[in-house]
Every structure is written in structure tokens, then in C-alpha cells.
C-alpha positions in Angstrom: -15.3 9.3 -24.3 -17.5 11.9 -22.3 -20.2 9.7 -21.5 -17.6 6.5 -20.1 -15.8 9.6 -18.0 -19.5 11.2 -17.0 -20.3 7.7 -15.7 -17.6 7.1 -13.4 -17.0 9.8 -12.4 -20.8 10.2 -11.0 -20.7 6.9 -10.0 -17.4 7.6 -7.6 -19.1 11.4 -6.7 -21.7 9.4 -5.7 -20.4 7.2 -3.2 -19.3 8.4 0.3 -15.7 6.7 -0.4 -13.8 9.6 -2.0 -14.9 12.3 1.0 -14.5 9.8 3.8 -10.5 9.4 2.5 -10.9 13.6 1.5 -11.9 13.5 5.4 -8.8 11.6 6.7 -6.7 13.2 4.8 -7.5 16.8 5.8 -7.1 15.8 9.7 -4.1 14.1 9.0 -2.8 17.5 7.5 -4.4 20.0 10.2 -2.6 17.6 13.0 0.6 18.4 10.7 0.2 21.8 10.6 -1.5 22.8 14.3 0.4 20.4 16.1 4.8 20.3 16.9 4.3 16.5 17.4 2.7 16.0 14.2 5.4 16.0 11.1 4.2 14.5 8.1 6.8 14.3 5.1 9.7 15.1 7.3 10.2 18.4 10.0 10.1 21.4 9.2 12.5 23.0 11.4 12.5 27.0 11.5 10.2 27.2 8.6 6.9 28.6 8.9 4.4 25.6 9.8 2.2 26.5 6.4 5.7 27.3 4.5 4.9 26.8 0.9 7.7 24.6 0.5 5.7 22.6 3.3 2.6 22.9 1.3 4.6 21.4 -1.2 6.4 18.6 0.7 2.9 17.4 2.2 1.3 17.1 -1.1 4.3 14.7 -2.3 4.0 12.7 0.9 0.0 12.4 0.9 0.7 11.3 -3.3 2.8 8.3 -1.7 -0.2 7.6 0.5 -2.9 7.7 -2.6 -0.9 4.8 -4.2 -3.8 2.8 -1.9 -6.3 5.5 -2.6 -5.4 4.8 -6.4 -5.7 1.1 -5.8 -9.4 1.7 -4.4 -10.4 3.9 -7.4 -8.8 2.0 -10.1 -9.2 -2.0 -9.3 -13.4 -0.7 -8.9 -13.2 0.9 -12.4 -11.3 -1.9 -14.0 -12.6 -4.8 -12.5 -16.1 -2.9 -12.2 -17.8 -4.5 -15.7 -16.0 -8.6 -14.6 -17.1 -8.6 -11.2 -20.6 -7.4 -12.1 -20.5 -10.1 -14.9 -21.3 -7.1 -17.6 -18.4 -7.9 -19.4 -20.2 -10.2 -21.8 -23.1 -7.9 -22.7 -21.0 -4.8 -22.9 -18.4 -5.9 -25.0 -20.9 -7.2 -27.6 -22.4 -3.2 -27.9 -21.6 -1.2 -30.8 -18.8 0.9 -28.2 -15.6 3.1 -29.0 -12.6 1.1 -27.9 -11.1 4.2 -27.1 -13.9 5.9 -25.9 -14.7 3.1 -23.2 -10.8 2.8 -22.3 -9.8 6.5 -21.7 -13.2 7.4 -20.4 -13.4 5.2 -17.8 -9.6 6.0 -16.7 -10.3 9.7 -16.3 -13.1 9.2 -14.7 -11.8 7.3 -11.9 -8.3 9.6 -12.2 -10.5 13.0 -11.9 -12.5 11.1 -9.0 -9.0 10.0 -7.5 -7.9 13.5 -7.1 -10.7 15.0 -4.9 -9.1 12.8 -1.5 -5.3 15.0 -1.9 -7.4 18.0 -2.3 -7.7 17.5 1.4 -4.0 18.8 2.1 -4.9 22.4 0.6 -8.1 22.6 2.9 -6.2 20.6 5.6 -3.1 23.0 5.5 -5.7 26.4 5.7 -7.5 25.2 8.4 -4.7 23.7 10.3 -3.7 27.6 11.2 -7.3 28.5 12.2 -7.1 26.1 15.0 -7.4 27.6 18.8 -4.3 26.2 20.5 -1.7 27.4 17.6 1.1 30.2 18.3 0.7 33.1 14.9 4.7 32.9 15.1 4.7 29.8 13.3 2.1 30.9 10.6 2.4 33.2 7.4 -0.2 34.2 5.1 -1.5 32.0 2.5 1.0 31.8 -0.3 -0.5 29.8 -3.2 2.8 29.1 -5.1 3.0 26.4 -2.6 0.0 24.7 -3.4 -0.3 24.7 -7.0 3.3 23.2 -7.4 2.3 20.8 -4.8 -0.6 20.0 -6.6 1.2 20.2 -10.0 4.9 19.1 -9.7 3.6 15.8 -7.1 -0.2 15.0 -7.1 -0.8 14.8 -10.4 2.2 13.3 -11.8 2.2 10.7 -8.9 -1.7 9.9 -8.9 -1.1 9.8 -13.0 1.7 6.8 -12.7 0.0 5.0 -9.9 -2.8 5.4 -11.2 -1.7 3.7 -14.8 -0.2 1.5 -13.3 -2.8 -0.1 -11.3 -5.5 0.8 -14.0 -2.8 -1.1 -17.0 -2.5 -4.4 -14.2 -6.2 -4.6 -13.8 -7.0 -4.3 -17.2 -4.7 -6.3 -18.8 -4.7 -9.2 -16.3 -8.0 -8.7 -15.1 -7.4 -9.0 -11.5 -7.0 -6.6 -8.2 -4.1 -9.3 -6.7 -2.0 -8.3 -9.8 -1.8 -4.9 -9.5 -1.6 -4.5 -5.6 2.0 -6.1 -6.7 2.7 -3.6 -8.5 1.8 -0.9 -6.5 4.8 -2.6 -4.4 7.0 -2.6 -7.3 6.7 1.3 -7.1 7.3 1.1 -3.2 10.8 -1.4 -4.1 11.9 1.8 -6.3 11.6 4.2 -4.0 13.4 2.2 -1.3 16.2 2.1 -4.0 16.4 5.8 -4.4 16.2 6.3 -0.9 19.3 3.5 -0.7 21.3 5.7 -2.9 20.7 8.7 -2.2 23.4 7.8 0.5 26.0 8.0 -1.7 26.5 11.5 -3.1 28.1 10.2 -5.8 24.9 8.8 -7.0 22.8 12.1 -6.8 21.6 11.8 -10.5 20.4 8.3 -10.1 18.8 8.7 -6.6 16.5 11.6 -8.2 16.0 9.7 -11.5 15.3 6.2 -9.3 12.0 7.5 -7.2 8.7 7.5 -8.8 7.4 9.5 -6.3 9.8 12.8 -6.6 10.9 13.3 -3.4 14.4 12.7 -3.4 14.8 14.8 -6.6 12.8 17.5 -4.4 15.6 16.9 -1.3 18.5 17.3 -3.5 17.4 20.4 -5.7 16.1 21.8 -2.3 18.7 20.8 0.3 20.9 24.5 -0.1 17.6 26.9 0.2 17.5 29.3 3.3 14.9 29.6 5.9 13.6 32.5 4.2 13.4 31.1 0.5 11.4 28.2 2.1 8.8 30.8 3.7 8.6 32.8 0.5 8.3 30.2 -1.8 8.2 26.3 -2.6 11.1 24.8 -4.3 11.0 25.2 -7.8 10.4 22.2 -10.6 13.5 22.5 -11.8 16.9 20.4 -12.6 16.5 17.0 -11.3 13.4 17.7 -10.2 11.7 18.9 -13.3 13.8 16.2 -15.4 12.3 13.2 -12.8 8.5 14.9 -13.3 9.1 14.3 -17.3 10.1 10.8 -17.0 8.1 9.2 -14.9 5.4 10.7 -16.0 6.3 9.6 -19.7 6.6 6.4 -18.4 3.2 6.6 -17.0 1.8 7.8 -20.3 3.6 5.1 -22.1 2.3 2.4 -20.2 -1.1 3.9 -20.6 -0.9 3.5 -24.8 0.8 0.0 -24.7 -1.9 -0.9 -22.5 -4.7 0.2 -25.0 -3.1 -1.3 -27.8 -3.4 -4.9 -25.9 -6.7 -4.2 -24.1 -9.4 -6.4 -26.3 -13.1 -6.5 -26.2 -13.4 -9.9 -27.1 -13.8 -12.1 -23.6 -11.1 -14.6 -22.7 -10.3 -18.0 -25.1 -12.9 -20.7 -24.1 -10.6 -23.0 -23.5 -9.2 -20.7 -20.5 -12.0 -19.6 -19.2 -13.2 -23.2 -19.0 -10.0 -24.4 -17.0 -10.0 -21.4 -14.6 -13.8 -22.3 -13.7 -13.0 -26.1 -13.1 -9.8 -24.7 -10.9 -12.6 -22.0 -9.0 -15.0 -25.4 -8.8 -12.4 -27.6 -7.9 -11.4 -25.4 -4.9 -15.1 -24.7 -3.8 -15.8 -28.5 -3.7 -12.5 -29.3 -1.3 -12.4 -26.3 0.9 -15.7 -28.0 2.7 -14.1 -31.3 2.3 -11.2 -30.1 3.8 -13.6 -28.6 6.6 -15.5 -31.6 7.5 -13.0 -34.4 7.5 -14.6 -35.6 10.7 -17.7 -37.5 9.9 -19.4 -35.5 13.5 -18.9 -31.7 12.8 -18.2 -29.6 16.6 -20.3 -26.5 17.4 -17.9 -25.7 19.9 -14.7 -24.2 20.6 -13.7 -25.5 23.4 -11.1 -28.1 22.9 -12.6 -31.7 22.3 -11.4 -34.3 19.5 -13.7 -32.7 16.9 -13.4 -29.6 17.5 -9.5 -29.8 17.5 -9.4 -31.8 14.5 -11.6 -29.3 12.8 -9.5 -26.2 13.9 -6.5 -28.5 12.5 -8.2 -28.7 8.6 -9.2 -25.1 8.7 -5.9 -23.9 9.6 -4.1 -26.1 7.6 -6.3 -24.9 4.2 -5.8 -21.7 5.6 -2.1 -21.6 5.9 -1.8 -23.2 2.6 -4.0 -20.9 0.8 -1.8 -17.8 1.9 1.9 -19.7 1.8 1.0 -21.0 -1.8 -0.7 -18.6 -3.4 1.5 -16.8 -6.2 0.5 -13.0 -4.5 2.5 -13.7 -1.2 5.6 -15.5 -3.0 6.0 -12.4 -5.4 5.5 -9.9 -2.6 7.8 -12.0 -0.3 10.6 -12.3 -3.5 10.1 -8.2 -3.8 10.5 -7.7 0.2 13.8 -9.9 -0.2 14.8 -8.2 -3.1 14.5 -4.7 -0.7 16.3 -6.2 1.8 19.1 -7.6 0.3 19.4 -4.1 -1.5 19.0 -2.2 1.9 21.6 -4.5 3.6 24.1 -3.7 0.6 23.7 0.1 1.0 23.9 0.0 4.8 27.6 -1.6 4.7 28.3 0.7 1.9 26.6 4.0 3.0 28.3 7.7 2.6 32.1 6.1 1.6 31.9 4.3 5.2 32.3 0.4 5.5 30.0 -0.3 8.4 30.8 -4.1 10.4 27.8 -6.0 9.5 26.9 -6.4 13.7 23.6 -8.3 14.5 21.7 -5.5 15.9 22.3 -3.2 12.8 21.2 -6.2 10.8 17.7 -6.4 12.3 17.5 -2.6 12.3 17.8 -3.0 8.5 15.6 -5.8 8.2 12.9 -4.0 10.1 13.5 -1.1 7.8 13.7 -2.3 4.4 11.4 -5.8 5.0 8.8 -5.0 7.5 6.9 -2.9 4.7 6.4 -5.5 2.7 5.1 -7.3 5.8 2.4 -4.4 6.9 1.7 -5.3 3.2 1.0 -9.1 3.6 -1.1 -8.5 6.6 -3.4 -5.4 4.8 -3.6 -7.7 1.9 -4.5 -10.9 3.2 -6.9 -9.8 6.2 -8.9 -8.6 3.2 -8.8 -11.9 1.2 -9.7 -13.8 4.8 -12.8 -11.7 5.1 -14.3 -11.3 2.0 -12.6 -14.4 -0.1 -16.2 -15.9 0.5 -18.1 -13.1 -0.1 -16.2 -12.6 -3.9 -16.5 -16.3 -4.8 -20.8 -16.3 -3.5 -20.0 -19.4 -1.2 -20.3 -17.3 1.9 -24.2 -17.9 2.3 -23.2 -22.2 1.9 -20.4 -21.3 4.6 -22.2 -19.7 6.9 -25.0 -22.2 7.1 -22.2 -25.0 7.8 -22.4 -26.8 11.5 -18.9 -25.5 13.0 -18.4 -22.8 15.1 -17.9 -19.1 13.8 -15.2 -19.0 16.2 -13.7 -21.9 15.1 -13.1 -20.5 11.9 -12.1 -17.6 12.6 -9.3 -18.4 15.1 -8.3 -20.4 12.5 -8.1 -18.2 9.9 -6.0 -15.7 12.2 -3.8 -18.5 13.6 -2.7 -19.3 9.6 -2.2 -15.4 9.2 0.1 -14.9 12.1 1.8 -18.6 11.2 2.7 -16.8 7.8 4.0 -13.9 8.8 6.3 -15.8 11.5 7.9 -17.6 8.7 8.4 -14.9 6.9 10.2 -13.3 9.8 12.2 -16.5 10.4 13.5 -16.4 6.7 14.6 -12.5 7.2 16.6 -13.9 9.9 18.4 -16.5 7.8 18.4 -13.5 4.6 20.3 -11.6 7.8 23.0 -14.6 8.5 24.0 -14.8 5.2 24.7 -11.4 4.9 26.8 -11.3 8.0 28.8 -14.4 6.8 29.2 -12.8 3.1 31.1 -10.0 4.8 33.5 -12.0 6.7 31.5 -11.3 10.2 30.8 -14.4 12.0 30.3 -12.8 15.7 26.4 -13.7 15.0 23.9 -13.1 17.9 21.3 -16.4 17.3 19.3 -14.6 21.1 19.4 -11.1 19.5 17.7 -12.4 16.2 15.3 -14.7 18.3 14.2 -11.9 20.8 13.9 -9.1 18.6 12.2 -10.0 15.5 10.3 -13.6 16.5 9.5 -12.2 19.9 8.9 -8.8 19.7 8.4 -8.1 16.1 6.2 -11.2 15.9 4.0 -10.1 18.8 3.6 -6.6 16.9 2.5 -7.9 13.7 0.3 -10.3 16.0 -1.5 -7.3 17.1 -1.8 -5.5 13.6 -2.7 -8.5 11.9 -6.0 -8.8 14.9 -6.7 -5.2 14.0 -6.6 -5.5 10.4 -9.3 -8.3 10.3 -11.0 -6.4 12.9 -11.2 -3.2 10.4 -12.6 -5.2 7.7 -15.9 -7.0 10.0 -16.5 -3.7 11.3 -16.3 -1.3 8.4 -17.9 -3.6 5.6 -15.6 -2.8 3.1 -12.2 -3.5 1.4 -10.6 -0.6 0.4 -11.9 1.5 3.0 -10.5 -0.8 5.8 -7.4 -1.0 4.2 -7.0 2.4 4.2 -8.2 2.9 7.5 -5.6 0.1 8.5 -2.7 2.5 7.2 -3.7 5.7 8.7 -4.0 3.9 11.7 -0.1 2.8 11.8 0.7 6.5 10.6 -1.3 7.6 13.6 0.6 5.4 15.7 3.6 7.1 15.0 3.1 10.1 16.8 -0.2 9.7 18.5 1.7 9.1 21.6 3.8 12.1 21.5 0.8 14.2 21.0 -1.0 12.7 24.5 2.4 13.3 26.2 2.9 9.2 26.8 5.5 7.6 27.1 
């Protein structure tokens, strides 16, 4: 088992990956703690700036944020042996089933850890800087950081990391368990939905993966001065939340051995799934060169339009139809229609169902799973090529580069408009459930397929753009996401309005 964990661990040590994201995330945390515009995890009022109990709270909101860093470390370790075409050759060696499958998980789970590290060094630096006022600032109190580290970053990292680990393993693919890194995200949405009820305190804590509403309730009575002194304690519903999940994670992690095989997949499917992988090769260029006189143009022309047409209709297809965005898009409705029953029923209050609190729902409980869809699929549009070793064949193809890829960013945005034009319709029906049938048809069509739409216009552009420039998956995506966290409160920082 030493040798497996040695190995991927070095390997991950190795690449710049895990101090680039160790990098971000220590900025991220010196903006939180330097800066009154910057709050990460919530404000911290009259507490001290490097509180432990803000220690504490920043380590269980940068854990949320390592479900991606997870996703990077894991889906390489899993998928590392399959996509390197290894499999076949290591699985035929004289290994330790055990050995190779707990070796390689702590290896990537150890190498996991070293980017959250960043809020320690992030939250004793963030004092250090030259613009901060001492009034805000204690001494360093390590209470806070060990139970951060303890009671959120290692329990969280451990079930995300399972998870995503489990999913690659036992399905063998990255698509899989990026949808169930959402199923984790649908949970705490839940908890966060219930946790509006105080009747339903027990099953709020219980509900969220992640511990923070446990961490809210046990917490929400402490002074000013217990929050200076010390972080909340892992206790109560706190400590009892910590136990489960992280037995769940555990569990999930011996199921998953006792189904993981060496042996390679059945003939039988591995034949069909090449003849589907060779099936779609051989009709994406047909699809491409319907016209017998390929355009190396852009500008509009018969060719050149009818080529843009083919490409973005195989495009569009390819995202509308593929099992990833249905599941995603069922789990974002699933939210929703969970967020929409809370909202009428939130804190013993009926609430009218009005069209404007509607769409602020919407844009709170769906638009997740949206950021999602785009962070997913700008991926898959830039490197779909590049995984399936056609992108050589493509790029020596007589159409325009351009061509393609407006075409490819026209069938992104067409998704994600009818996804937004079936939130509005998930939004009618609620209305007309609850007896409300004042509906606002220009409210829904201005707010979320004019301005949302041009939004997600805009981050979809970006996404792609992160991806060509960076050169790599996982770090774009996560580049991508600390880019709409900075947008959050970037502008407050520059004093613009």
C-alpha cells in the first residue's frame, strides 16, 4: 500500500497543480481577512478578523470549494491507469487489490489536502498586511485552526473525496462523478431549505454534508468574546453530523472495494462502446461536411452558412442529449422545486407565490446548477477532441477555426437558454399550484431570458476562453469558479458601483 500511496502522492507533489490552487486559495483568504469588503463564509461582525471561530468558519467554506479541488485530484488518480491505456498491463501484475485501491486513494487524499492548507497561511498573513487597523486582530490562537482543519477539512475532503474517487472507480468515468459532486451540492441546498424552519433544526444539521449548518445552530448563542477566545466546539449536532457523514464516507469507501475488479470490462461491452466511440468519430465529419465544397470563411455565404448550420446542430445535440446534462438538469429541477416549496413555507409564514419572488428563487436554487453546465461543458467543447485523439484529423479539416468555434459557443449558449426557458415554465406551475394566477409573462421574459441569459452568455465566453488559454481542465475550471467568487465583491473592494 506504501508504494501505490508513495507514487501518487510524488506524482501530484510533483506537478505545479496542488500549489497553484494552495496559491489561490491563500489570496482568497488574506483578501478575507485584510480586507472589510472581503467576507468569505459569511461576516463576521464584531469579531476579531482572525477570530478562531473565523479560522474555523473559513476552513468549512474553502472544504465546500475543494469539492472541485477533489474532483481534479481524484478523476486523475482514478481514471489515471484507463486514460493512459495501462489498465490492461497493470491489472495482469502480480498486485495487492488492496494495496493498489487504498494506496492510490491516500495518495491523492494526502496530496488533496496541501491546497486548504492555504487558509492557515492565508489567515496569518492576512494580518501582516500594511493597510490593516491592529483593532481588528488578536494573536494567533491555534484552537481555531486545528478544529477547522479537523472538525471541516478533513471530514469534508474525506466524503468528497470518496465519493468522487467510488464514481470514477466504479463507473470508470470523470462525467459520472462530477454528478455526484452535484448530488452533494442538492443536499446542502436542502439543509439550507430547512434550516428555515426551526422546527427542523435536527434535520437541517443532519441534512448538510458539508457541516455548516450544524456549525450555525450549535454556534448561533455564543458572545462576541467566546468567538475571539475560541472556535465553536465539535459538539452536539455538530460533532453527531462529523460522525455520520463521515461514516458514510467510509462506508462508501469499503462497498466500493468490494465491487472494484481487476479484471477489464466483458468483451462484449467493450466491443459495443468502441463501435458507439467509432460510430460517432465517423459522422461527426459527415455531419461537418455535408456540403460537397467545404468554406474557409466566416463570412456569411451559402457554404459557409450551411456549414455553421451542421456544426451547431451536432453541437447542440451532443450537449441537449447527452445523459450528463439531463441528470444535472433533473437535479437542478429537483433544487428548485424544493427551494420553491420552502420559500412559500419559510419560518411558519405563507408567502404569496408573486412573479418576482419566483425568479429570485429560481436564480437561487437553479442557477448553480447552470454555472455547473457551463464549467462542465466549456471543458468537454475544448478538449472532447483532444480525449478521443481526433483533434490532429480535425484540425487539418478545410473549414474555418472560427467557424467551429462560433459554432460550438452558439450550441452552448442555445442550451443554457432552454434551460432557462423550462425554469420559467417550472416557475408557472408553481404559481398556479398555489392558487396564484396574477403571473407576470414580461417579468419572466426580461429577467431571466434577457438579463440572466446575457450573463451566462458572458460566463459561458469566459469559460471557453479559460480553457484555450490555460491548457488544462481542471485548472480552468477552477480558475472559472474563483473568478465568479471574485466577482462577488471585487467591485466593492475598487469602490465601483
Amino acid at each position: 500500500m506504501f508504494t501505490f500511496f508513495k507514487y501518487e502522492l510524488r506524482a501530484w507533489m510533483r506537478s505545479p497543480l496542488p500549489y497553484i490552487l494552495l496559491g489561490i486559495i491563500t489570496l482568497l483568504v488574506v483578501g478575507a481577512t485584510s480586507s472589510e469588503n472581503i467576507s468569505i463564509g459569511g461576516g463576521v461582525g464584531s469579531v476579531n478578523k482572525n477570530a478562531p471561530s473565523v479560522i474555523q468558519s473559513l476552513y468549512g467554506a474553502m472544504s465546500v470549494l475543494g469539492l472541485l479541488i477533489a474532483t481534479a485530484f481524484m478523476n486523475g488518480t482514478a481514471m489515471r491507469d484507463f486514460d493512459n491505456k495501462m489498465d490492461g498491463l497493470i491489472f495482469t501484475k502480480p498486485i495487492n487489490k488492496a494495496s493498489y485501491f487504498f494506496g492510490k486513494f491516500l495518495g491523492a487524499y494526502t496530496a488533496s489536502l496541501v491546497p486548504i492548507l492555504g487558509v492557515s497561511i492565508g489567515a496569518i498573513a492576512g494580518p501582516m498586511m500594511p493597510w490593516v487597523t491592529s483593532e481588528r486582530y488578536s494573536e494567533i490562537i491555534l484552537s481555531g485552526h486545528l478544529s477547522g482543519l479537523l472538525g471541516f477539512a478533513l471530514p469534508n475532503m474525506l466524503l468528497g473525496g470518496v465519493l468522487l474517487y467510488s464514481l470514477s472507480m466504479i463507473f470508470r468515468s470523470a462525467i459520472v462523478s462530477w454528478i455526484g459532486a452535484m448530488l452533494l451540492l442538492v443536499f446542502l441546498s436542502i439543509a439550507g431549505g430547512l434550516s428555515a424552519d426551526i422546527d427542523n433544526q435536527f434535520w437541517a444539521s443532519m441534512v448538510d454534508p458539508f457541516g455548516e449548518n450544524a456549525s450555525s445552530i450549535v454556534g448561533k448563542y455564543r458572545t462576541v468574546e467566546e468567538n475571539n477566545l475560541g472556535p465553536i466546539p465539535i459538539s452536539g449536532y455538530l460533532l453527531t453530523n462529523r460522525l455520520v457523514w463521515s461514516g458514510i464516507a467510509l462506508l462508501l469507501l469499503t462497498l466500493t472495494y468490494t465491487r472494484f475488479s481487476f479484471s477489464l470490462r466483458s468483451s462484449k461491452k467493450s466491443k459495443k462502446k468502441a463501435a458507439d466511440k467509432n460510430q460517432e468519430m465517423e459522422n461527426e465529419p459527415i455531419a461537418i461536411f455535408q456540403n460537397k465544397k467545404p468554406s474557409y470563411s466566416i463570412l456569411p455565404g451559402n457554404n459557409a452558412l450551411a456549414s455553421f448550420a451542421s456544426i451547431f446542430r451536432f453541437e447542440l445535440k451532443s450537449i441537449v442529449r447527452n445523459p450528463t446534462f439531463l441528470i444535472l438538469i433533473a437535479i437542478g429541477t429537483i433544487n428548485l422545486l424544493v427551494g420553491l416549496y420552502f420559500f412559500s413555507q419559510g419560518y411558519g409564514v405563507e408567502t404569496y407565490p408573486v412573479t418576482y419572488s419566483v425568479i429570485d428563487q429560481i436564480q437561487g436554487s437553479f442557477y448553480l446548477f447552470l454555472i455547473a453546465i457551463i464549467i462542465f461543458y466549456s471543458g468537454v467543447l475544448v478538449f472532447r477532441d483532444r480525449d478521443v485523439h481526433i483533434d490532429e484529423i480535425k484540425d487539418a479539416m478545410p473549414y474555418s477555426s472560427g467557424l467551429y468555434l462560433i459554432a460550438k459557443v452558439s450550441a452552448l449558449i442555445s442550451a443554457i437558454a432552454l434551460v432557462l426557458a423550462s425554469t420559467i415554465v417550472v416557475g408557472i406551475c408553481t404559481q398556479l399550484m398555489n392558487g396564484f394566477y396574477d403571473i407576470k409573462p414580461e417579468v419572466y421574459f426580461m429577467s431571466v431570458m434577457v438579463l440572466d441569459l446575457f450573463n451566462f452568455i458572458h460566463l459561458a465566453i469566459l469559460a471557453i476562453f479559460f480553457h484555450y488559454i490555460l491548457n488544462n481542465k481542471y485548472l480552468a475550471y477552477f480558475v472559472f469558479v474563483l473568478f465568479i467568487i471574485l466577482n462577488s465583491f471585487i467591485w466593492g473592494v475598487l469602490e465601483i458601483n
